[in-house]
N, C-alpha and C positions, 0 to 999 in steps of 0.2 A: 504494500500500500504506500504510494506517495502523496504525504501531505504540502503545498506547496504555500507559504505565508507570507506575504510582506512587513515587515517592522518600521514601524513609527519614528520618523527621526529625532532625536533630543539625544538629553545626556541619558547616560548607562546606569542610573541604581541597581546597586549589589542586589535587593530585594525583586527584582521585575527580572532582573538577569536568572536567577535561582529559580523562580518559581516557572519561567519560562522553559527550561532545561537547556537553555545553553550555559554553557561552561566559562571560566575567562581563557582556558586554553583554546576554545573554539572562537573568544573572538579576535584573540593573539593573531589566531591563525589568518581572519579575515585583513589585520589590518596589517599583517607583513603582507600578505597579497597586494592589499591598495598603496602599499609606501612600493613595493618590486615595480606595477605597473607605473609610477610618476615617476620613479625614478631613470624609468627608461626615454623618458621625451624631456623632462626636467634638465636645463643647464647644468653646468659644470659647476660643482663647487656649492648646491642649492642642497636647502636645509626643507626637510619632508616631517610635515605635523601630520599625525591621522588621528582623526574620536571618531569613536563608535558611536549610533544612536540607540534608543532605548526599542525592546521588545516589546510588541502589543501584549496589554495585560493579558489579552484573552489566549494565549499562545500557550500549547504546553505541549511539548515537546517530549517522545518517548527517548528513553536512554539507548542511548549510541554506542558502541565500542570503538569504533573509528568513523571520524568526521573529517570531510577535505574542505578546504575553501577552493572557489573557482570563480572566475570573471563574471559575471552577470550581463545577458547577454546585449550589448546596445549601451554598455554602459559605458562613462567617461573616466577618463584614469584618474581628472582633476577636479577638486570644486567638491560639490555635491554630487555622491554617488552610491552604488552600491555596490557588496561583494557577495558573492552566494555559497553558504555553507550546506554540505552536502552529505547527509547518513548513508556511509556503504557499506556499514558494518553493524548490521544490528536485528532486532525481533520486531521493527516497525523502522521501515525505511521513510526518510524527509527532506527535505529541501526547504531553504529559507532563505530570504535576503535581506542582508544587513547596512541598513545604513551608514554609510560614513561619509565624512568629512575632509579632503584633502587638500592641506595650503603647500605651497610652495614657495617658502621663500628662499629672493637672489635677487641681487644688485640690476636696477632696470633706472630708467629717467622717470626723474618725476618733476613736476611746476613746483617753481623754485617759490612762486605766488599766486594769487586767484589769478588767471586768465580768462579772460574773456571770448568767448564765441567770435572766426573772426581773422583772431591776433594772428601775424604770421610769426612762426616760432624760428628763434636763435639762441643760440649760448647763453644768453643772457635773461632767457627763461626758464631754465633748467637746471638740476643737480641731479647729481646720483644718491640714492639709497635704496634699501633692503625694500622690496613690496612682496605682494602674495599674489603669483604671476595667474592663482588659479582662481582668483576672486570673479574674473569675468572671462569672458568666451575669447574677448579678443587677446592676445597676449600685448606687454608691453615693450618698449622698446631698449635694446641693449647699445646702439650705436647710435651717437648726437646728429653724424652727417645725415643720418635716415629721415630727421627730424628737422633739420634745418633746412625753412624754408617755404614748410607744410602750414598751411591755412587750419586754426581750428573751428569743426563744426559746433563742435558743443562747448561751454566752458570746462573748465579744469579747475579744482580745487588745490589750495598750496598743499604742496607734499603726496598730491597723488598721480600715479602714473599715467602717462598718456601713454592711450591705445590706437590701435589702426581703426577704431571703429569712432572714433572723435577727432578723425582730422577730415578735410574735405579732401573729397576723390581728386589725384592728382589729373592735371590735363596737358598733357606735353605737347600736344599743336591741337589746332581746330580746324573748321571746313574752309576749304580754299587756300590755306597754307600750305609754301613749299615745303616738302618735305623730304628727308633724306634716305631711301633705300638702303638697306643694304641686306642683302643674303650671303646666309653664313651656311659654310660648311666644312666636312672635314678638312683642317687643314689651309684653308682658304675663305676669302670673302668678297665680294663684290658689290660695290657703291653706284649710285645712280640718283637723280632727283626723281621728285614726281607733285604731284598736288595733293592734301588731301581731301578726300573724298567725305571724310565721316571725325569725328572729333576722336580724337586721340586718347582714350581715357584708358590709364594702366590698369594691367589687368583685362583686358578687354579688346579684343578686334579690332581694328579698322584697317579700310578702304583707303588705295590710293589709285592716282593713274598717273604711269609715268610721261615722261615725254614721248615714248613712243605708241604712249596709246595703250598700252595693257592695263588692265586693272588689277593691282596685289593685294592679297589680305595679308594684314601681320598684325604685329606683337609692338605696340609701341613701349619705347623701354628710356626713352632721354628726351630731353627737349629737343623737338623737330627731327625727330629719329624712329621709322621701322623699321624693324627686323623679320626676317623673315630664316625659318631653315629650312635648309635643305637637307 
């Protein structure tokens, strides 16, 4: 028989943990699983927090002999997630999943002051320190030049990091701007003008047509610059 539960996320009382029948070796187990998977995408040198949340009261789980933990399926390595602990050894087989918590921290840029929506960013709105890279979806940034330069869409509070998701979409040429070709490939590359056809927005396709008339899709990647491979 497989029982299959979800758990309520909060803190872990010794008392909801017991009466539930999980173990703290079974939740040891869950949150080496969630520090192994962050630590795999997590920078160099980053410090990995993990809490457990707490078991629905109403859960009560038969006694195990051996429990594994295992990734939960869909789930995110960072942030808010879960791990799944699994009875393969027992007189009533179970599954459940465990709420946890995973921060990251490691040295990223953060607004040196409130900025405002807007502001174009330089050195002189910035420092370094420790953030928790898992608090939002977007990650933060580890290099100034990435940042220098960028429009921000949303404001920025002092001392928190700016993300890719709070600056405005970069535009490296628009329509009707010459624009510069170039296809790259092994070993080689070849340059050309053309006009563009479509706005240039990183990340994102556009259209050109060179002088001779062809129309290329690429990869804009610089000011006034597609790339294309080959």
């Amino acid at each position: 028989m497989l029982v299959a539960c979800a758990l309520a996320a909060s803190a872990m009382p010794g008392a909801a943990q017991a009466a539930s029948g999980l173990q703290a070796a079974h939740l040891a187990q869950a949150m080496a699983l969630a520090r192994e998977a962050a630590l795999a995408l997590a920078p160099a040198g980053a410090r990995i927090d993990v809490t457990a949340g707490a078991p629905d009261p109403r859960l009560r789980l038969a006694p195990c002999a051996e429990v594994q933990a295992h990734q939960a399926a869909g789930s995110l390595p960072w942030g808010r997630t879960r791990v799944g602990l699994r009875c393969v050894r027992g007189g009533t087989l179970w599954n459940v999943f465990v709420p946890v918590t995973v921060a990251v921290h490691a040295p990223a840029w953060v607004a040196s002051a409130a900025l405002p929506a807007g502001v174009t960013l330089g050195p002189q709105h910035l420092q370094q320190a420790m953030v928790d890279w898992a608090a939002e979806p977007s990650p933060p940034f580890t290099e100034l030049r990435a940042l220098t330069g960028r429009n921000l869409a949303l404001p920025v509070g002092p001392g928190q990091p700016v993300r890719e998701a709070q600056l405005q979409v970069r535009r490296w040429f628009r329509v009707g701007q010459t624009v510069e070709v170039v296809a790259v490939g092994d070993g080689f590359s070849v340059s050309a003008s053309g006009r563009a056809l479509s706005d240039g927005i990183a990340g994102r396709p556009a259209r050109v047509r060179t002088e001779a008339g062809r129309v290329l899709v690429g990869r804009p990647t610089a000011e006034g610059r597609l790339e294309i491979r080959l």
